[in-house]
C-alpha positions as CSV (number, residue, x, y, z in Angstrom):
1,X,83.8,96.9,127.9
2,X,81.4,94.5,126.2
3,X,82.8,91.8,124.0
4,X,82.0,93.5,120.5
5,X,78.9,92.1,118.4
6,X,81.5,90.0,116.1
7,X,83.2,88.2,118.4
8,X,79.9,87.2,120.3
9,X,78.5,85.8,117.0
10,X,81.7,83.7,116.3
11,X,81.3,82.5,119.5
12,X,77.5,81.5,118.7
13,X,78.8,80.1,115.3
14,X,81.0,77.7,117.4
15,X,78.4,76.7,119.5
16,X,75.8,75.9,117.2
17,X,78.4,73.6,115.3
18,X,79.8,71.2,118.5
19,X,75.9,71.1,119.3
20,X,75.3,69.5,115.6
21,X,77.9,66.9,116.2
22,X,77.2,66.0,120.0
23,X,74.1,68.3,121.4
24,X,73.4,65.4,124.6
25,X,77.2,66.2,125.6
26,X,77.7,70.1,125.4
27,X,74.1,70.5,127.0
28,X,75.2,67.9,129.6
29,X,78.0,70.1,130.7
30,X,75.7,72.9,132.4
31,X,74.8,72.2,135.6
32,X,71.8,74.2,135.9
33,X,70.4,72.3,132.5
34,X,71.3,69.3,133.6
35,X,69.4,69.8,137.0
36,X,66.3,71.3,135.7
37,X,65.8,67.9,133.3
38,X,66.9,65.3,135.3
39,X,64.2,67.2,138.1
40,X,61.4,67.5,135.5
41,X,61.6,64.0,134.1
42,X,61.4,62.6,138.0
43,X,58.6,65.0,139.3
44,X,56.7,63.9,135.8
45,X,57.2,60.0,136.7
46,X,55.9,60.3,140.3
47,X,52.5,62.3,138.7
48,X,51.6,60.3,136.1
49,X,50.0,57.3,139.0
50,X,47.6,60.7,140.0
51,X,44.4,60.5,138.8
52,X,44.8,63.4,136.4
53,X,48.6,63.4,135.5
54,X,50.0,66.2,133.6
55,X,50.7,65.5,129.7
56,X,52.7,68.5,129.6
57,X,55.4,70.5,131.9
58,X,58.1,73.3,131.1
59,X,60.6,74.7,132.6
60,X,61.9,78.5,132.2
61,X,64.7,79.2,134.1
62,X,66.1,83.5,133.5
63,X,69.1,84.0,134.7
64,X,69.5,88.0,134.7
65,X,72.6,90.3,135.7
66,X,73.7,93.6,135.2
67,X,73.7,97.1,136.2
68,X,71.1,100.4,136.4
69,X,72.7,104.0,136.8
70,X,70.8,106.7,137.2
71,X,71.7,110.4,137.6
72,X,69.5,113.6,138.0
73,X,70.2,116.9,137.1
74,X,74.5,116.1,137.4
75,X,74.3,114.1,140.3
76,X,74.2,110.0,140.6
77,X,71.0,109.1,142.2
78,X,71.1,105.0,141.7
79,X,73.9,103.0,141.0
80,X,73.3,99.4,141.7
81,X,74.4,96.1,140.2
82,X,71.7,93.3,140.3
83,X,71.8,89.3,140.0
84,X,68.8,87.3,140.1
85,X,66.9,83.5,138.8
86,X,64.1,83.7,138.3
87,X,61.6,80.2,137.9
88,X,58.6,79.8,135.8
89,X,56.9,76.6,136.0
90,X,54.2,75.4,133.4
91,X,51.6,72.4,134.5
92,X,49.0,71.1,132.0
93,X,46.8,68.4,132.4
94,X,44.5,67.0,130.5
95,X,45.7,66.3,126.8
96,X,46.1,68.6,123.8
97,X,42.6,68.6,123.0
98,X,41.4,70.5,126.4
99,X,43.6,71.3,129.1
100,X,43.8,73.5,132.0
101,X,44.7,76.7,130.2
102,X,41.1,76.5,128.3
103,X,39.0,79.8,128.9
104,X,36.9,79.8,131.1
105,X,33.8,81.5,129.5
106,X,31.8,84.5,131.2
107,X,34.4,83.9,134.5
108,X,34.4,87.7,134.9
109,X,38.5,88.0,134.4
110,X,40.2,88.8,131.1
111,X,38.9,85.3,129.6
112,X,42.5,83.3,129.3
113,X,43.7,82.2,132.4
114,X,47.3,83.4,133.1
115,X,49.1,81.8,136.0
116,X,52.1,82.1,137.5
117,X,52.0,86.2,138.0
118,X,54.4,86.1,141.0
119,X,57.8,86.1,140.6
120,X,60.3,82.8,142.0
121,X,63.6,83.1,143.2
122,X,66.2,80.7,142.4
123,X,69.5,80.5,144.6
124,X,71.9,82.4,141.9
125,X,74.5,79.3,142.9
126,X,74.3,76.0,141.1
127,X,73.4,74.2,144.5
128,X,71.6,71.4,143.7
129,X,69.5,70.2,146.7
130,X,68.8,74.3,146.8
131,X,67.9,74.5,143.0
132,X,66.0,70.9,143.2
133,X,63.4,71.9,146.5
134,X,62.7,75.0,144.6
135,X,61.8,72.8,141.7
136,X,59.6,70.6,143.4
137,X,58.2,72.8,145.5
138,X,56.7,74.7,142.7
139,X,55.9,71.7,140.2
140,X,53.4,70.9,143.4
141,X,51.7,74.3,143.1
142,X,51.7,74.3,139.9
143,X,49.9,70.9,139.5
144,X,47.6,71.6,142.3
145,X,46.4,75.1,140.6
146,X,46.2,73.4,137.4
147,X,43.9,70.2,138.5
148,X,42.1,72.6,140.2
149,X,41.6,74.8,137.3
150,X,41.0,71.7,134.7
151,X,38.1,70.6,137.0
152,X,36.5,74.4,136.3
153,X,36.8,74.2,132.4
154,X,35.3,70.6,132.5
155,X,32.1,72.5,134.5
156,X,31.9,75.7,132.8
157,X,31.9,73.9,128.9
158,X,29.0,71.8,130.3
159,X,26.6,74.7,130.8
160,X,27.6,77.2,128.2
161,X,26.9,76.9,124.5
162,X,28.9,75.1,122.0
163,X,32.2,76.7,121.3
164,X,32.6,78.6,118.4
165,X,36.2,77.6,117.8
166,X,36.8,74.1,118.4
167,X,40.6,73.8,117.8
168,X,43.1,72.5,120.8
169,X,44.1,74.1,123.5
170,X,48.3,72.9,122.9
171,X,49.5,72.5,119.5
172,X,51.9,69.8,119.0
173,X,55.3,70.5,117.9
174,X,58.7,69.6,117.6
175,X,60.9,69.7,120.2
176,X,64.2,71.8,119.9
177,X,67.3,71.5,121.5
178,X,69.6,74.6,121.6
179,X,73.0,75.4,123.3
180,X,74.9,78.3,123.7
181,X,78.1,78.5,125.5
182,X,77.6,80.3,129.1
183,X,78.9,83.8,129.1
184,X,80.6,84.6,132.6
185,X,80.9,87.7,134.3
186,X,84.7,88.6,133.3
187,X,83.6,87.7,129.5
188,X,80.6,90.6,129.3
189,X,82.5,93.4,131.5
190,X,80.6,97.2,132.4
191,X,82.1,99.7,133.2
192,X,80.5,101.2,135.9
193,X,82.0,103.9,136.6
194,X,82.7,105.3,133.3
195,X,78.8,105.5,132.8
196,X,78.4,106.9,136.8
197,X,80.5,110.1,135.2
198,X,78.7,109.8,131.6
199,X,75.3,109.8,133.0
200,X,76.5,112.5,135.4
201,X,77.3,114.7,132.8
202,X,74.5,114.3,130.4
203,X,72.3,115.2,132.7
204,X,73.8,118.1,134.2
205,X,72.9,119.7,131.0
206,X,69.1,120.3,132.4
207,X,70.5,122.4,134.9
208,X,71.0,125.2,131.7
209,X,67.2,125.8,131.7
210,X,65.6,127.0,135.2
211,X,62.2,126.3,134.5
212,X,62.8,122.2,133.9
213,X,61.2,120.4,136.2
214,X,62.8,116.6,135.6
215,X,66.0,116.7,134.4
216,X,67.5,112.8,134.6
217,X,69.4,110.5,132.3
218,X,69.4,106.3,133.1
219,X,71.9,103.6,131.8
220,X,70.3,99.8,132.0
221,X,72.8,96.6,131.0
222,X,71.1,92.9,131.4
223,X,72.7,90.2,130.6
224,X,70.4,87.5,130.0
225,X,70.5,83.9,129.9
226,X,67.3,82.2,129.5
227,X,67.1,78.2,130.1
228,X,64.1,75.8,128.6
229,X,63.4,72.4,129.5
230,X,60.3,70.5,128.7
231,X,58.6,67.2,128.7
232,X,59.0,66.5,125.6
233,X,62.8,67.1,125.4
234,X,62.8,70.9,124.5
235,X,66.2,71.7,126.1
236,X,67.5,75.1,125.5
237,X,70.2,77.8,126.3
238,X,70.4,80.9,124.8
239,X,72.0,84.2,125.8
240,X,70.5,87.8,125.3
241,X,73.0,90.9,126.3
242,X,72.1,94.4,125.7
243,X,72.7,98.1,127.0
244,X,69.9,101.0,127.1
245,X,70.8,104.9,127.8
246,X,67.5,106.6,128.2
247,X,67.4,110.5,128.8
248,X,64.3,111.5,130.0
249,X,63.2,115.4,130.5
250,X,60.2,117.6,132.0
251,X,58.6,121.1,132.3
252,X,55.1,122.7,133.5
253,X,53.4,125.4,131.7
254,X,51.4,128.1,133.0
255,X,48.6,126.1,132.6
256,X,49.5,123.0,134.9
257,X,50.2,121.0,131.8
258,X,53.1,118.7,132.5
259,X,55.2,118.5,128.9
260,X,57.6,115.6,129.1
261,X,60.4,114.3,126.2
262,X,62.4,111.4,126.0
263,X,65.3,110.4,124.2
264,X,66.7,106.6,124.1
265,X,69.9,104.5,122.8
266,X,70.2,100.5,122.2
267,X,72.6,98.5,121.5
268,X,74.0,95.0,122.4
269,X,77.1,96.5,123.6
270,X,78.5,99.7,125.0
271,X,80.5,100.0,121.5
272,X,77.2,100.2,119.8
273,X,75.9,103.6,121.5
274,X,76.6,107.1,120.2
275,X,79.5,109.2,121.8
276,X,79.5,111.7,123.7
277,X,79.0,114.8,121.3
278,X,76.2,112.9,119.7
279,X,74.2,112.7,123.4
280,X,75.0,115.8,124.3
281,X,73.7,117.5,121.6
282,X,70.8,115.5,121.6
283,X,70.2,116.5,125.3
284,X,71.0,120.1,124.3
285,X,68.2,119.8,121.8
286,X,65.5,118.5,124.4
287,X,66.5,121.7,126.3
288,X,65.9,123.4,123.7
289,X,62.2,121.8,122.6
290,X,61.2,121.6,126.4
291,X,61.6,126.0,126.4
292,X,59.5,126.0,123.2
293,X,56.8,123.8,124.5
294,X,56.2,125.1,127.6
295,X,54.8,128.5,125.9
296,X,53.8,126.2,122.9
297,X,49.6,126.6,122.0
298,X,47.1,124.1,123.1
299,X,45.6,122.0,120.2
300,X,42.0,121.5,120.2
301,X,39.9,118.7,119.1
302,X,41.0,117.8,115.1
303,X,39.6,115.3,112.6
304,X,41.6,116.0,108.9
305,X,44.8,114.4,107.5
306,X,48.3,114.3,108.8
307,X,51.8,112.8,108.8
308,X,53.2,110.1,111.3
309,X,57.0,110.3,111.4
310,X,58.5,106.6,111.5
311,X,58.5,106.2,115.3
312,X,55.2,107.5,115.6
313,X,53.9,105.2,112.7
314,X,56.0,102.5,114.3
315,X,53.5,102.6,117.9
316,X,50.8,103.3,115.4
317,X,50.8,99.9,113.8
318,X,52.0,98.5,117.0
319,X,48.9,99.3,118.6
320,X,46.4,99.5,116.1
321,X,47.2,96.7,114.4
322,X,50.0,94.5,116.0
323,X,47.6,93.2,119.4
324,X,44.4,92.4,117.2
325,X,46.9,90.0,115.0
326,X,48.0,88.1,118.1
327,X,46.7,84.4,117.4
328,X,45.5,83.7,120.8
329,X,43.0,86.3,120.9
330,X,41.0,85.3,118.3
331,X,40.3,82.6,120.3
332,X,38.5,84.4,123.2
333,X,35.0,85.3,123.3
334,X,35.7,88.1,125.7
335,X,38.0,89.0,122.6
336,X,36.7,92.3,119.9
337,X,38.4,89.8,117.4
338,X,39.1,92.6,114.5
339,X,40.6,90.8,111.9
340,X,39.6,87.0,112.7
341,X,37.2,86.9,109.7
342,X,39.5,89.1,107.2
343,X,42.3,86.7,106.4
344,X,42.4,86.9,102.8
345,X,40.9,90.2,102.5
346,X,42.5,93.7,101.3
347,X,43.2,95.0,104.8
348,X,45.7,97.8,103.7
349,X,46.4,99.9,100.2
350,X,48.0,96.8,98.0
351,X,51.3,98.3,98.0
352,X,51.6,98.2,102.1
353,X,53.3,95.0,103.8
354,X,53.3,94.0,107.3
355,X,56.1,91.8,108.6
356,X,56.8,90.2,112.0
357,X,60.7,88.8,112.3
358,X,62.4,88.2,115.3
359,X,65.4,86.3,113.4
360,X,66.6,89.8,112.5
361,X,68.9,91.5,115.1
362,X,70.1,94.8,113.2
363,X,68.7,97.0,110.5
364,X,70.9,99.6,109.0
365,X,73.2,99.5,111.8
366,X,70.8,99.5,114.4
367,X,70.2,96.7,117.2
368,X,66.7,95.4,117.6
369,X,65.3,95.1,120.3
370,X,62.5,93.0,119.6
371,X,65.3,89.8,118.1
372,X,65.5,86.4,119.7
373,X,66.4,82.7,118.6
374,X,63.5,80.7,120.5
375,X,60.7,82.1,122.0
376,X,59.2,81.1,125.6
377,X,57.7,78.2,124.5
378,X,61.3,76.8,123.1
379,X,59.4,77.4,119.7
380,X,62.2,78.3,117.1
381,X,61.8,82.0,116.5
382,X,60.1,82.6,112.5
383,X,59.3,85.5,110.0
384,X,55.9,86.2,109.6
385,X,54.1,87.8,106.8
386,X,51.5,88.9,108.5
387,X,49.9,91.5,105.7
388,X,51.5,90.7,101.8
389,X,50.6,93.8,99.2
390,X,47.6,94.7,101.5
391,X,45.8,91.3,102.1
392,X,45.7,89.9,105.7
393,X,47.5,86.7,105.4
394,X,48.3,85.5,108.4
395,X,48.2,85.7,112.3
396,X,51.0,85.5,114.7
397,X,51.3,82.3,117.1
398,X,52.0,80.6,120.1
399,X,51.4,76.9,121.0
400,X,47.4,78.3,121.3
401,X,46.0,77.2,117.9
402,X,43.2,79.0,116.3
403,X,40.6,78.4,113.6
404,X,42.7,77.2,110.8
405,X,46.2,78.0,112.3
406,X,47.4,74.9,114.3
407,X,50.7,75.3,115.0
408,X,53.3,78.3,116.4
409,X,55.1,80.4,114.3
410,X,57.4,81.5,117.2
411,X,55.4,84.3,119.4
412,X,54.8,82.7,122.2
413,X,56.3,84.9,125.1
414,X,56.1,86.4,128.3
415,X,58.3,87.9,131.2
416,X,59.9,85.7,133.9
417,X,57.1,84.3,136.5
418,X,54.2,84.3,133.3
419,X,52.7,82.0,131.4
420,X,53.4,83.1,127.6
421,X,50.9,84.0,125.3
422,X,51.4,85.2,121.6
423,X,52.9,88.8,121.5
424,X,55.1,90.8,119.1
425,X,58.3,90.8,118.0
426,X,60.3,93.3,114.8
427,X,57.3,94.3,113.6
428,X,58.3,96.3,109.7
429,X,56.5,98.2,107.5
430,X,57.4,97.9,103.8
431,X,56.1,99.4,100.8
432,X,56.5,98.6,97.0
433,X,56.3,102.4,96.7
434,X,58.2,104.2,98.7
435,X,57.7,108.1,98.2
436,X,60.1,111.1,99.2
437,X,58.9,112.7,102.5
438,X,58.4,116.0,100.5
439,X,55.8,114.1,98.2
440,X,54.0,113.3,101.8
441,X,54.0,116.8,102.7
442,X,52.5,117.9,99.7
443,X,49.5,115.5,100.0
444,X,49.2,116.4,103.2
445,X,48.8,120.0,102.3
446,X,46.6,119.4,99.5
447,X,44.3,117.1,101.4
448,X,43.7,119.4,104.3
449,X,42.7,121.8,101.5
450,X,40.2,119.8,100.1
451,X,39.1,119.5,103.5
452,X,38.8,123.2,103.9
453,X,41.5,123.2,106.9
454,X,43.7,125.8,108.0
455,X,46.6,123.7,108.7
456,X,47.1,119.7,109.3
457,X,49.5,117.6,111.8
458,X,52.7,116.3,111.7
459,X,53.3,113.6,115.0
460,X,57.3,113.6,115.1
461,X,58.0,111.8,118.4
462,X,55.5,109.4,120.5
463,X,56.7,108.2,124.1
464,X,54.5,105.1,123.7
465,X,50.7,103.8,123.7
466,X,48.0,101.6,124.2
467,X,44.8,99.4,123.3
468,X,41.5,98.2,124.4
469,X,41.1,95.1,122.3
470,X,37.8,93.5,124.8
471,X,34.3,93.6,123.9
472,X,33.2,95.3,126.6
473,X,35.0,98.5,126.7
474,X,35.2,100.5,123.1
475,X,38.0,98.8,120.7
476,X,39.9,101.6,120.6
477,X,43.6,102.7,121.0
478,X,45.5,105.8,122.1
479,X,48.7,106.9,120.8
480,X,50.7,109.4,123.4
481,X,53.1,111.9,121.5
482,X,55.2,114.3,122.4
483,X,56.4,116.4,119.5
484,X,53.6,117.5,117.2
485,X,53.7,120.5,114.6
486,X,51.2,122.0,112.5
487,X,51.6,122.5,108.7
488,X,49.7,125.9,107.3
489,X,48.5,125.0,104.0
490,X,49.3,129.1,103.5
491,X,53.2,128.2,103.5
492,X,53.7,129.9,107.1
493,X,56.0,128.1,109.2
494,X,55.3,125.0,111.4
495,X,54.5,125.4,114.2
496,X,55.1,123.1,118.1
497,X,52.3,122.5,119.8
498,X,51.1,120.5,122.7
499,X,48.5,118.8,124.8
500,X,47.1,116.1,122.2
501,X,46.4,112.3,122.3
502,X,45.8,110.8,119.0
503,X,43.1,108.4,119.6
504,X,40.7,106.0,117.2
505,X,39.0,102.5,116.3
506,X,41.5,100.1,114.5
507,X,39.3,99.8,111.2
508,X,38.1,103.2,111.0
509,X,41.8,104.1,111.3
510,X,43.5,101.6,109.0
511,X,41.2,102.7,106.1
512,X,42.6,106.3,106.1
513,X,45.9,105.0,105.7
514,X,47.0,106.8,102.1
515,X,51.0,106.4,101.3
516,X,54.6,105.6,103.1
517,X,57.8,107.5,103.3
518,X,60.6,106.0,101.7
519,X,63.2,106.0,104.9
520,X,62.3,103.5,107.6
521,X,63.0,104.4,111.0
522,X,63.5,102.0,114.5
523,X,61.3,102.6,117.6
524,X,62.7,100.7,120.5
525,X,60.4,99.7,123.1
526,X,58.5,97.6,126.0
527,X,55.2,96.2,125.5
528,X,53.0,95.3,128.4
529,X,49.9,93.1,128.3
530,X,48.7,89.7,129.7
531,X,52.4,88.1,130.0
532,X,54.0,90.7,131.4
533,X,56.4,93.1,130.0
534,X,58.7,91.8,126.4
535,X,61.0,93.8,124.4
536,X,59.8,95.0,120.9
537,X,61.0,97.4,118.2
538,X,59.1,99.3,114.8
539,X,60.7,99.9,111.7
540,X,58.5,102.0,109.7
541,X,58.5,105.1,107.9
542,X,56.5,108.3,107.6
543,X,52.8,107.7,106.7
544,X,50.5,110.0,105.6
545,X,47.2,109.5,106.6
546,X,43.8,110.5,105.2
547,X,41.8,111.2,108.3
548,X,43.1,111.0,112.4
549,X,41.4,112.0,115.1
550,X,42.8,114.0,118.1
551,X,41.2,114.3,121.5
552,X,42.9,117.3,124.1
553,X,45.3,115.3,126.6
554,X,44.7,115.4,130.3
555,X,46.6,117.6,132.6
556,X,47.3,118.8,135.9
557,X,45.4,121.1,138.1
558,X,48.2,122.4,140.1
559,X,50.3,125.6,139.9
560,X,53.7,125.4,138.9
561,X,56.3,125.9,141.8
562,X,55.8,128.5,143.7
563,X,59.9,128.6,144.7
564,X,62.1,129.0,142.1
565,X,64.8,125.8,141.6
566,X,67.9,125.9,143.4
């Protein structure tokens, strides 16, 4: 059993108050901490007599354990436990003006330059001369790279053009100290078994339908602790525990078109997941939708109106909108840079809001995914209004500043073994006029009248998406769902259908964008891009939109089995 949620905040509470009265002493307590400053401060004293010493270095220490079950069609195919450090080491040199991580223009890459893509082991054992050569070792590389790459910028801004955006390449901020007490392995406890013979069963339950073709059901627990020094006395410690159970199915239909759907659980404990007659009937109803859309029709290419449930709204904003507010984009000339020159314009219907807050861990009862104290720059994490009542106020940041936005507001981040950059976090949608799904329907049905249609689209479940932000391939963005249904503006009933990709151009899109449901829903998720991998969540409700356009998805050429399953 996981400690419950309650207990694990008291905890926190208790922390966070012996740190106000004597932060140098609890912090000095942890070995690990305690090695990783004492090694920072020395390798920063021998490299300031070099002839370009670094102004800045970080260290980001992720100390990650846990478990991953995994079963398949009744039977356990993976049950492992796993326990891993992993290092990431930041170099600058230079100063805060222009450093190292300046963009190199026209260098034929992605324009920012992302080091430290490979990941570091540290021994999982407090040994010090161990933990200390591993230290070193990388400070080294990382200083060599980063001279190296400082010597580039200084070339490359001496034959290109005068930069359009002349801010700094580090902001400068306040350094926080942080401490929360280290949660040992008896104190979080899984019990593995249990979930061997829960996953077991669940998934068994594809074996009621002959024509499935994937049939498999996967438990994740992590317990994370995530350690920050820096030169400039950042020192944190901060904890992150959390348990997924993701159910994930599969058929073929005639055609050769693979037809997955997903179904997925979060919590930061084991207590926090459904029971047992909640997943089961929910894997009883992917049976059930998997039959239907193997036979389902194919939808053709559509431009009219339809509705977004919450999820699929949720990777809707998330893509469309949530990448082209990242701060540190509109810094790149390599960039499409969407919104840069709309802050304070009407971006959104005036009674739509778009907020960014990774200081909440829970709405209605649900765990977010996307929640953490101090982001990967030992930033204090910080609720950003990104869109108020339709204008564009504000961007998200990292220690990157921008035109007009010096400092971090909290999103810089990245996996273990990147260098962060600014990402998302709880991204909501709110609205000061929240209407009753049936109201949505009925515009919806009323609009694809006007627009002499037959029927319109409702998207109920996405698996996920993604975006072309660049200037050299189309802005555009792709949205991959699962469960769509037509609405007959005759009254006949909806209908499943299948094989479609909603697809667009971010401004195009956002100006279709009509009215929101008034019951918000969570879509948990992962979001890859230039730092890696980060957990996010969506909280939005149904939209209707004015206009979307649909492209037919790809799909396989080959046959279904010729053999029947066992």
């Amino acid at each position: 059993m996981f400690y419950q949620k309650f207990l694990l905040k008291k905890i926190l509470l208790s922390a966070a108050l012996l740190l106000m009265f004597a932060p140098q002493v609890i912090i000095a307590q942890e070995k690990l901490l305690n090695i990783m400053s004492s090694e920072l401060e020395r390798n920063m004293e021998v490299l300031k007599n070099q002839e370009n010493p670094p102004y800045y270095i970080n260290y980001r220490v992720d100390d990650i354990s846990g478990f991953y079950i995994k079963a398949s069609f009744g039977d356990l195919i993976k049950s492992q436990e796993t326990k891993e450090r992993l290092l990431t080491v930041m170099v600058r040199v230079g100063d805060n003006e222009l450093d190292n991580f300046h963009e190199i223009r026209e260098s034929g890459g992605f324009g920012f330059y992302f080091p430290g893509g490979n990941k570091v082991y540290l021994p999982i054992e407090d040994n010090e001369n161990a933990i200390r050569q591993m230290l070193w070792l990388q400070t080294d590389k990382k200083y060599k790279e980063a001279t190296d790459k400082y010597a580039k910028v200084k070339a490359n801004i001496a034959v290109k053009v005068e930069e359009e955006d002349k801010s700094p390449d580090f902001s400068k901020e306040k350094a926080y100290q942080y401490y929360e007490p280290l949660l040992k392995p008896e104190d979080v406890k899984f019990d593995s078994k249990k979930w061997e013979d829960k996953v077991k069963m669940y998934s068994k339950i594809f074996l009621d339908n002959p024509d499935i073709l994937k049939g498999d059901v996967s438990i994740r627990f992590k317990v994370e602790r995530k350690y920050f020094v820096s030169s400039e006395g950042g020192k944190i410690a901060q904890n992150m525990v959390y348990v997924r159970l993701f159910i994930s199915g599969s058929i073929k239909a005639d055609d050769g078109m693979v037809l997955p759907l997903n179904e997925s659980y979060f919590a930061y404990s084991s207590a926090g997941l459904p029971g047992d007659k909640e997943v089961i009937n929910d894997v009883n109803e992917l049976v059930k939708k998997l039959e239907l859309l193997k036979n389902a029709p194919v939808v053709e290419p559509y431009a009219g109106p339809a509705l977004l449930s919450g999820p699929a709204s949720g990777v809707f904003f998330h893509e469309i909108f949530g990448h082209r507010i990242e701060g540190q984009r509109q810094k790149s000339v390599s960039d499409g840079q969407t919104f840069k020159k709309k802050v304070g314009e009407e971006v959104l219907p005036d009674h739509i809001s778009i907020i960014m807050n990774p200081t909440i861990d829970n709405y209605n009862g649900t765990d977010l995914n996307g929640y953490y104290k101090y982001d990967d720059e030992g930033i204090l994490a910080q609720k950003v209004v990104v869109v108020k009542d339709g204008v564009l106020k504000e961007f998200l940041m990292s220690r990157c500043p921008i035109e007009n936005f010096s400092n971090s507001n909290g999103h810089g981040r990245a996996e273990p073994g990147r260098q962060p950059v600014t990402r998302q976090s709880n991204l909501f949608v709110v609205t000061t006029n929240p209407l009753p799904v049936e109201d949505l329907r009925k515009m919806l049905i009323k609009e694809a009248k006007n627009q002499n249609k037959e029927y319109a689209y409702l998207f109920q479940s996405v698996v996920g998406g993604f975006t072309m932000t660049g200037r050299y391939l189309p802005n555009s963005f792709n949205v991959t769902p699962t469960e769509v249904y037509r609405i007959y503006v005759d009254g006949s009933p909806d209908e499943l259908v299948r094989g479609v990709d909603l697809v667009g151009t971010p401004l195009a899109m956002f100006s279709q964008i009509q009215e929101v449901g008034d019951k918000p829903e969570v879509f948990t998720g992962t979001c890859g891009a230039e730092s890696g991998r980060v957990p996010v969540t969506a909280i939005s409700p149904v939209i209707f939109v004015k206009q979307i356009e649909m492209q037919k998805k790809s799909k396989s050429q080959e046959k279904s089995p010729i053999l029947p399953r066992p």
